[in-house]
VEXFINU-377517 format. One record per residue (C-alpha): residue number from 1; residue in three letters; x, y, z. Coordinates in steps of 0.25 Angstrom, whole numbers, m for minus. Example, Ala and Ser with C-alpha at 12.3 -4.5 7.8 and 13.67 -1.06 7.14 Angstrom:
BEGIN
[node 1; "ALA"; [49; m18; 31]];
[node 2; "SER"; [55; m4; 29]];
This chain:
BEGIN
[node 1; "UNK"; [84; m390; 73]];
[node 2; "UNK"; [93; m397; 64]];
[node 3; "UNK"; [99; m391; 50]];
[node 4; "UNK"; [92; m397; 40]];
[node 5; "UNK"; [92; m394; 23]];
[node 6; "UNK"; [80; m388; 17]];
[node 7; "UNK"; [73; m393; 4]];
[node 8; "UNK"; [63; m384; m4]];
[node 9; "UNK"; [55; m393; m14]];
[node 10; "UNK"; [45; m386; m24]];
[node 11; "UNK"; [38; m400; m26]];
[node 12; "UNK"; [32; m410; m19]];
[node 13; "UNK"; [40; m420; m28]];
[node 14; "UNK"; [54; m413; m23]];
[node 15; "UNK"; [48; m410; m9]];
[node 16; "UNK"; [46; m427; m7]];
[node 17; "UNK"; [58; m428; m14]];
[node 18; "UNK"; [65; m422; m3]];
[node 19; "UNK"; [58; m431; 7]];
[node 20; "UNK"; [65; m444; 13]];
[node 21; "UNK"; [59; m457; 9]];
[node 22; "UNK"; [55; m459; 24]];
[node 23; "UNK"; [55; m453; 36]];
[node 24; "UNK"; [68; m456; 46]];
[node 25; "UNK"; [71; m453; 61]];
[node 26; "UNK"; [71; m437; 63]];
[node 27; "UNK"; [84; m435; 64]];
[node 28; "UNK"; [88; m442; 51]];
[node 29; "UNK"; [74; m437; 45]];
[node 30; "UNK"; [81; m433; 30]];
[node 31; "UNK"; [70; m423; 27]];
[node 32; "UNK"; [55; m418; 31]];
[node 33; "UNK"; [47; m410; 23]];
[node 34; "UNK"; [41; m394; 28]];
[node 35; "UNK"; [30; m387; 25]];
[node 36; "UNK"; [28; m374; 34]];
[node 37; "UNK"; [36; m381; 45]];
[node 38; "UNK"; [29; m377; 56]];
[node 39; "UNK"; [30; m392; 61]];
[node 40; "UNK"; [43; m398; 56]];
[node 41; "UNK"; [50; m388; 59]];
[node 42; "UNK"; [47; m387; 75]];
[node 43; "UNK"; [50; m402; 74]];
[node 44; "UNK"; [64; m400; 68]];
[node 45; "UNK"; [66; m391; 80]];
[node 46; "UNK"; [64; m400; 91]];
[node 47; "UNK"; [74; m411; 82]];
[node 48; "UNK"; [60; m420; 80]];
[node 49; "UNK"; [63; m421; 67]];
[node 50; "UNK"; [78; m418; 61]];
[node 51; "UNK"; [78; m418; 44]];
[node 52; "UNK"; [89; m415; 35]];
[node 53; "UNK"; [82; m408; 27]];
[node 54; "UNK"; [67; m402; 27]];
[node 55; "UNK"; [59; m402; 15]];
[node 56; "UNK"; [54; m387; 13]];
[node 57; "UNK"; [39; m389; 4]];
[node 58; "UNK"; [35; m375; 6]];
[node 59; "UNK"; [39; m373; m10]];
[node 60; "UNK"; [30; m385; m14]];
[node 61; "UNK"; [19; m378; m22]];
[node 62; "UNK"; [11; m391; m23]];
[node 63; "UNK"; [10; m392; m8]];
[node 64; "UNK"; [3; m377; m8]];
[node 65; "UNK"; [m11; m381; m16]];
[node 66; "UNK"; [m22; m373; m9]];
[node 67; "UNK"; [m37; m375; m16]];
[node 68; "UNK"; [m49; m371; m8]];
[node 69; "UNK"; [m60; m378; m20]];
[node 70; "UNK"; [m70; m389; m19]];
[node 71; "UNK"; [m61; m394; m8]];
[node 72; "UNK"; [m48; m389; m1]];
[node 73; "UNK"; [m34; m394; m7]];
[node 74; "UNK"; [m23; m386; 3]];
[node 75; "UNK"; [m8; m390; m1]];
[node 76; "UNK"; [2; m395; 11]];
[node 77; "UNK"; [9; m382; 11]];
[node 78; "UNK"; [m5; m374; 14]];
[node 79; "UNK"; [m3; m365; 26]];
[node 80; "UNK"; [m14; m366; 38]];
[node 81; "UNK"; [m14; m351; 37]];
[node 82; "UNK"; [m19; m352; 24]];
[node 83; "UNK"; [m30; m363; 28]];
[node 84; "UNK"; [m35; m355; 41]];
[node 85; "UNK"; [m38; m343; 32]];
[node 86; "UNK"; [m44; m348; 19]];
[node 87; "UNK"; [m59; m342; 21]];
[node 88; "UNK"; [m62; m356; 12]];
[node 89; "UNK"; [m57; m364; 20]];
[node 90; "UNK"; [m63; m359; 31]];
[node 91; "UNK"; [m77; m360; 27]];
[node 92; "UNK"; [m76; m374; 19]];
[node 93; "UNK"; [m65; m380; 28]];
[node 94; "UNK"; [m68; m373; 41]];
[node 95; "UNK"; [m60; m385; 50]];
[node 96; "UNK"; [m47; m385; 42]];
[node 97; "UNK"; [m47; m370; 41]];
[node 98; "UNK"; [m50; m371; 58]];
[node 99; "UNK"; [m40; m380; 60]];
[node 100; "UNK"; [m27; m372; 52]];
[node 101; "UNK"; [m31; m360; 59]];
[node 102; "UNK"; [m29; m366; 74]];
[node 103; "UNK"; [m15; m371; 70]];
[node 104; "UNK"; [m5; m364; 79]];
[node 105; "UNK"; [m4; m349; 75]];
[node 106; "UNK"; [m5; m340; 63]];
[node 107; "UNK"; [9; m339; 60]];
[node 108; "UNK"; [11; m353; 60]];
[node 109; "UNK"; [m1; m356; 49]];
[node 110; "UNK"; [4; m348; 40]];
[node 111; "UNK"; [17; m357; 38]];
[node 112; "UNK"; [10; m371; 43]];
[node 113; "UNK"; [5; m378; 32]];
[node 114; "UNK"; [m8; m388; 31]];
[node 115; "UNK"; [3; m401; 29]];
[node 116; "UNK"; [11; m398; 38]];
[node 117; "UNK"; [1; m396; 49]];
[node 118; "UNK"; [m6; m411; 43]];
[node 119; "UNK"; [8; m417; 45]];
[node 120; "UNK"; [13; m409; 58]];
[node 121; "UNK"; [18; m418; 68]];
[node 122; "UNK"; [13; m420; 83]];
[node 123; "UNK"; [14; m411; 93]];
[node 124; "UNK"; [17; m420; 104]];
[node 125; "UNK"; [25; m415; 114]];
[node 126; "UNK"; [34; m428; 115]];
[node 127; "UNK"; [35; m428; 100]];
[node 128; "UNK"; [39; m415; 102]];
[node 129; "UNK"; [50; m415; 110]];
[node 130; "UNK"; [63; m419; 105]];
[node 131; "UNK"; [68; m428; 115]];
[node 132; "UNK"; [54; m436; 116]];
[node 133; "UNK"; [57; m448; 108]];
[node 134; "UNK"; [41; m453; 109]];
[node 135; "UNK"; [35; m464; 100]];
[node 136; "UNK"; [35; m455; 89]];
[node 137; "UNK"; [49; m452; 86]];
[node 138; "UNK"; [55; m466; 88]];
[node 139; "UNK"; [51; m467; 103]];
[node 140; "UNK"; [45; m480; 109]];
[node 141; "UNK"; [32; m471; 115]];
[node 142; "UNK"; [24; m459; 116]];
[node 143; "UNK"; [26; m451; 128]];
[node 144; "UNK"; [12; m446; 129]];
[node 145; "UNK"; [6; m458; 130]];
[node 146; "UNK"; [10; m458; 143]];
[node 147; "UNK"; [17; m444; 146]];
[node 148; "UNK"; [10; m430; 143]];
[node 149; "UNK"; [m3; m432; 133]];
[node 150; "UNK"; [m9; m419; 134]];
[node 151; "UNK"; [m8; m417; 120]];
[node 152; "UNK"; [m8; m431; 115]];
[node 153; "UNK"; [m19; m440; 108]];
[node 154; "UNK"; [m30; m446; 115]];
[node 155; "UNK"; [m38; m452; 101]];
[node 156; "UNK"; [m27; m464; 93]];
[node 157; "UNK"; [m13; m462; 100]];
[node 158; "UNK"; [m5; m473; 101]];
[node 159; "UNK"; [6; m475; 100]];
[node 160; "UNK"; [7; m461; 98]];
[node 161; "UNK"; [m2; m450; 105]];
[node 162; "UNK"; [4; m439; 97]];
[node 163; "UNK"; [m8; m430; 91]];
[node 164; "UNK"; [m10; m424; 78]];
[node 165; "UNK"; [m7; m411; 77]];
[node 166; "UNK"; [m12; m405; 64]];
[node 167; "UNK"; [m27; m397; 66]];
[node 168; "UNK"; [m28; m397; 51]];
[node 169; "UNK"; [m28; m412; 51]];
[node 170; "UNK"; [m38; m413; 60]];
[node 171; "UNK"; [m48; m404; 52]];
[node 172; "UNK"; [m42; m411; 38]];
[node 173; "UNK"; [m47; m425; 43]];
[node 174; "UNK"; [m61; m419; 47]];
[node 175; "UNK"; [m62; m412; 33]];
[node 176; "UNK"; [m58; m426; 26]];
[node 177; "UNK"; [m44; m420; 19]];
[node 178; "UNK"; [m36; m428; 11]];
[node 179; "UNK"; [m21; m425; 11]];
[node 180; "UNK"; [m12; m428; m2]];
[node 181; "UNK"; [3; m431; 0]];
[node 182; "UNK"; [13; m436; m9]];
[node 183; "UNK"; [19; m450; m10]];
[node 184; "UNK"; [30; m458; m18]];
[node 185; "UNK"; [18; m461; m28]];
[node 186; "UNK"; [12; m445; m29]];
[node 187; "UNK"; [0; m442; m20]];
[node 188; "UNK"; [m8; m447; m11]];
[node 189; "UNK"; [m21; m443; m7]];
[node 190; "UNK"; [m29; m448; 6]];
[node 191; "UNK"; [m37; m442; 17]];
[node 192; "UNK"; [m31; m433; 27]];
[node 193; "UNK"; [m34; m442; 39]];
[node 194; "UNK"; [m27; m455; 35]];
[node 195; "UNK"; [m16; m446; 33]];
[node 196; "UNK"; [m14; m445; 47]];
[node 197; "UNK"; [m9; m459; 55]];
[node 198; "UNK"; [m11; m463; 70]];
[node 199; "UNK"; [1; m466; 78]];
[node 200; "UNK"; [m2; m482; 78]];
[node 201; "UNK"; [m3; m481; 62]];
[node 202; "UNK"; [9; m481; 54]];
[node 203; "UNK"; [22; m475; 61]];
[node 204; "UNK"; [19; m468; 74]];
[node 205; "UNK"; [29; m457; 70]];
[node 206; "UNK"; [21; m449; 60]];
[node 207; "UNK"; [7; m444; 59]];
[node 208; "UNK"; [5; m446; 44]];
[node 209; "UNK"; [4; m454; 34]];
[node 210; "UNK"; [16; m444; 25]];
[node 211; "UNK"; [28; m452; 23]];
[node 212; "UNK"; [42; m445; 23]];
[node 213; "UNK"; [44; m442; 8]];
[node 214; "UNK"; [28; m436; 8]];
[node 215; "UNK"; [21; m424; 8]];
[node 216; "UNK"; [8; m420; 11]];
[node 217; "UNK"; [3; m412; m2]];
[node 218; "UNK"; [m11; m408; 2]];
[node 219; "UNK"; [m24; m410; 9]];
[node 220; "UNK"; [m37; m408; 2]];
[node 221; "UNK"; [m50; m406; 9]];
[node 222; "UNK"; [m63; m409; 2]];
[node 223; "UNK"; [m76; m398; 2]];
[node 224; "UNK"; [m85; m402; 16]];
[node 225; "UNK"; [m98; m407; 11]];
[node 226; "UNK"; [m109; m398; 11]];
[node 227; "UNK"; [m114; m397; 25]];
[node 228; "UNK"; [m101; m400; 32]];
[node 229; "UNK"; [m94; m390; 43]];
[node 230; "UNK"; [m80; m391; 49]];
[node 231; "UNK"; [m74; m387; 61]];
[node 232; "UNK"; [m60; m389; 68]];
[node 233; "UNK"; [m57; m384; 83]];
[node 234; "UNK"; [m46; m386; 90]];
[node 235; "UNK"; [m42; m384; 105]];
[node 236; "UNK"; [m31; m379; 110]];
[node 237; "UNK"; [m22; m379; 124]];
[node 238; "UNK"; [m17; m363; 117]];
[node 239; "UNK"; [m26; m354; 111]];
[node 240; "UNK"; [m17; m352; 100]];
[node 241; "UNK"; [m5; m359; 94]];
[node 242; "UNK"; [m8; m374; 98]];
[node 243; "UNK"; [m10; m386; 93]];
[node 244; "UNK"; [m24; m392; 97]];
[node 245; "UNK"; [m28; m401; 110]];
[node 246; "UNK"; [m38; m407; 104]];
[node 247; "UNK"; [m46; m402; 90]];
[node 248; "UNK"; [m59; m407; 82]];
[node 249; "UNK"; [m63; m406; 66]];
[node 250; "UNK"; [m76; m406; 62]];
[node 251; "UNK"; [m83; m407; 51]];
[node 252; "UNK"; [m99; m411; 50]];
[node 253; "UNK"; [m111; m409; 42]];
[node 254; "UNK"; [m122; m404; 50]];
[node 255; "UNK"; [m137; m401; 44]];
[node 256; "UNK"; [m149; m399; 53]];
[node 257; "UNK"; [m142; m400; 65]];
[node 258; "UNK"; [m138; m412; 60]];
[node 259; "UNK"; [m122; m418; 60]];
[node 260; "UNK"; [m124; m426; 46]];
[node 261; "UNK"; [m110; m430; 49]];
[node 262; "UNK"; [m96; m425; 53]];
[node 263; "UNK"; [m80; m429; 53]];
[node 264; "UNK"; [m74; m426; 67]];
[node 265; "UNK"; [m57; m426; 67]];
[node 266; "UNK"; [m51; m423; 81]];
[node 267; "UNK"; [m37; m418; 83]];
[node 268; "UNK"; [m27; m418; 92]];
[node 269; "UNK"; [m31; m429; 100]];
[node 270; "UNK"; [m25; m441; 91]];
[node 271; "UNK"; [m12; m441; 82]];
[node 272; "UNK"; [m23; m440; 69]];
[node 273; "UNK"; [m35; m434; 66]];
[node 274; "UNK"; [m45; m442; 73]];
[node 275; "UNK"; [m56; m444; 66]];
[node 276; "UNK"; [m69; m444; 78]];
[node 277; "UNK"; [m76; m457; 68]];
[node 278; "UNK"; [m85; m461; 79]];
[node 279; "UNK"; [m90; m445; 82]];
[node 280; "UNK"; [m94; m445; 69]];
[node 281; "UNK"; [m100; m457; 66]];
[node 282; "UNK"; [m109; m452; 77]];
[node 283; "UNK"; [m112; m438; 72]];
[node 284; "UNK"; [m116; m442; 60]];
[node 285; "UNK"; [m132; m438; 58]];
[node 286; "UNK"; [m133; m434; 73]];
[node 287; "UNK"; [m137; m420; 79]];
[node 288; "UNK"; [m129; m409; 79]];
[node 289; "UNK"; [m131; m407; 96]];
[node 290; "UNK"; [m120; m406; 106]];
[node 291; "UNK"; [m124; m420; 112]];
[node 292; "UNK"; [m119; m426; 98]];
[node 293; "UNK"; [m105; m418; 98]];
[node 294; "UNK"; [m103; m423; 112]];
[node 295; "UNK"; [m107; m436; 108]];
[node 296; "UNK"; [m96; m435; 96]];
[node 297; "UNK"; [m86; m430; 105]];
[node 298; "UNK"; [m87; m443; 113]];
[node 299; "UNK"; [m87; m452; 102]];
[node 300; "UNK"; [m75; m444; 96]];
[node 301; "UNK"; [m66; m447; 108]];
[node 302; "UNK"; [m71; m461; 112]];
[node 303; "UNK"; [m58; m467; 107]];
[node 304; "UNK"; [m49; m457; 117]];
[node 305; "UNK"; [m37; m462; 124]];
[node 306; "UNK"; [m32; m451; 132]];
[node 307; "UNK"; [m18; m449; 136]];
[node 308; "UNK"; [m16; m445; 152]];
[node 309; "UNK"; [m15; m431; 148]];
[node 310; "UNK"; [m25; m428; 137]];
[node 311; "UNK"; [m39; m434; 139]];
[node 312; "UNK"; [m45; m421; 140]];
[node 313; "UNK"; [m44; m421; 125]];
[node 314; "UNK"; [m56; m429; 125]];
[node 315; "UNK"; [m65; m419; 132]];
[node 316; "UNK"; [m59; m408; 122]];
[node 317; "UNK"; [m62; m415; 109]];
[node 318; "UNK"; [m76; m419; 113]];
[node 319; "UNK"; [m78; m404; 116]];
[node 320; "UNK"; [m70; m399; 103]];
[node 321; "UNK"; [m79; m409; 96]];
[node 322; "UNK"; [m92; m403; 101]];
[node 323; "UNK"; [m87; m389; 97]];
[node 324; "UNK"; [m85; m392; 86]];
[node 325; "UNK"; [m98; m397; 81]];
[node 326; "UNK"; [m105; m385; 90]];
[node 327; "UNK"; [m97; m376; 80]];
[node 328; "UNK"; [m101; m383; 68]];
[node 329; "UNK"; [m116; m383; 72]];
[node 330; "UNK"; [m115; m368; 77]];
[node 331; "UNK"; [m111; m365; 62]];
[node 332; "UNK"; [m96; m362; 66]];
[node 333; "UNK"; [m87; m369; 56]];
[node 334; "UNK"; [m92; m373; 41]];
């Protein structure tokens, strides 16, 4: 790791300060900001990011607000560990609570925060590796469109097929969050799934819409109506300690039998959230039966474009997706 100067802000407004009006090349990256660290810093390891200097927030109090009300307001700085065990939560919000408790292990929750975990960066193992100058560090392609794509995206890759890593993302989009970050001209509110870009939007070398001299501030989740159940599962190659293969978020009003209606996010199989529009279009008033969940499954990966490696992600989401809505109808979330 390179020797770099450490800043410790007590403000959002000094913390930006800090920041470099845009983002260079890694090795000339002047400053990045960290929250519990647990991504930039195995990425300073392996020399995929250099800075001068790293922006400490850990003493930013504005970036710790924790309200469980009418709806859930979490600060940046929240810690996972926190989310997974709030009892709240888990009753009103079962799919975020869900989903931060399957990130990596104990240990690692109670330092990793909720923004960094929305702002992690890929896992690719091209990315990865220091000496793999792919499409997303400069390069001219991305190796795993025609190398090793176990792990890649089979649902909008191009020209990148890197997928997102964040499980709390994935269950955020399905619980309609927003996410505030700050800007040159103050905040900016906006829903948490156009926070997130795809590789041909924008520049194919981030993942979000944070320019270098933002922050992420917080993430607000309104109150499910009355009526609505959420779930997250994710699948795994480990039992423990893993990011997932493929993993699905649920959330769905059912009455009678009935699914009145229902918001379906997949993760890890595209380089965003992806949203399963078509599924739920579908779903919509339709009977709560297993024939229906298969039915959404297949809709939900029509648009698949496998890799050479990785088309048995298709199979294992439509399955996930079904288990997810058995579990919802079996009363198994809230």
């Amino acid at each position: 790791m390179k020797t770099f100067k450490i800043h410790r802000p007590k403000t959002v407004e000094q913390a930006t300060g800090l920041l470099p009006s845009r983002r260079g090349p890694a090795e000339i990256d002047e400053a990045r900001p960290m929250a519990g660290g647990q991504d930039l810093l195995t990425e300073m390891k392996s020399y995929l990011v250099q800075p001068e200097s790293v922006v400490d927030l850990g003493a930013v109090a504005e970036l710790e607000e924790y309200e469980v009300g009418a709806s859930l307001r979490l600060g940046a700085l929240t810690t996972l560990a926190r989310i997974a065990s709030d009892t709240e939560i888990g009753a009103r919000w079962t799919a975020l609570a869900e989903a931060a408790a399957s990130v990596a292990s104990p240990q690692i929750r109670t330092q990793a925060t909720l923004g960094g975990n929305l702002c992690q960066r890929p896992r690719c193992w091209y990315f990865r590796h220091e000496d793999a100058v792919c499409i997303k560090k400069g390069g001219s392609e991305c190796f795993a469109e025609s190398g090793l794509s176990k792990y890649n995206a089979i649902l909008g890759g191009g020209p990148s097929y890197i997928v997102h890593p964040s499980d709390c993302a994935t269950a955020l989009v399905c619980l309609d969050a927003e996410v505030t970050r700050s800007t040159k001209r103050g905040e900016r509110t906006q829903p948490l799934e156009e926070f997130f870009t795809l590789p041909s939007e924008g520049s194919v070398m981030r993942e979000n819409v944070l320019k270098a001299d933002e922050l992420l501030l917080k993430i607000e989740v309104p109150a499910l109506p009355e009526g609505w159940k959420s779930t997250y599962l994710k699948f795994k190659e480990r039992a423990s300690y893993d990011f997932a293969l493929c993993a699905v978020a649920l959330s769905a009003k059912l009455e009678g039998g009935k699914i009145e209606d229902a918001r379906l996010v997949l993760g890890a199989v595209a380089p965003i959230p992806w949203r399963a529009r078509a599924a739920e279009e579908f779903l919509a008033g339709k009977q709560s039966t297993p024939e229906v969940w298969e039915k959404a499954g297949e809709l939900a990966m029509e648009e698949a474009e496998p890799l050479a490696d990785n088309a048995f992600k298709v199979p294992l989401a439509q399955g996930l997706i079904q288990k997810a809505f058995k579990s919802l109808t079996d009363g198994g979330a809230k």
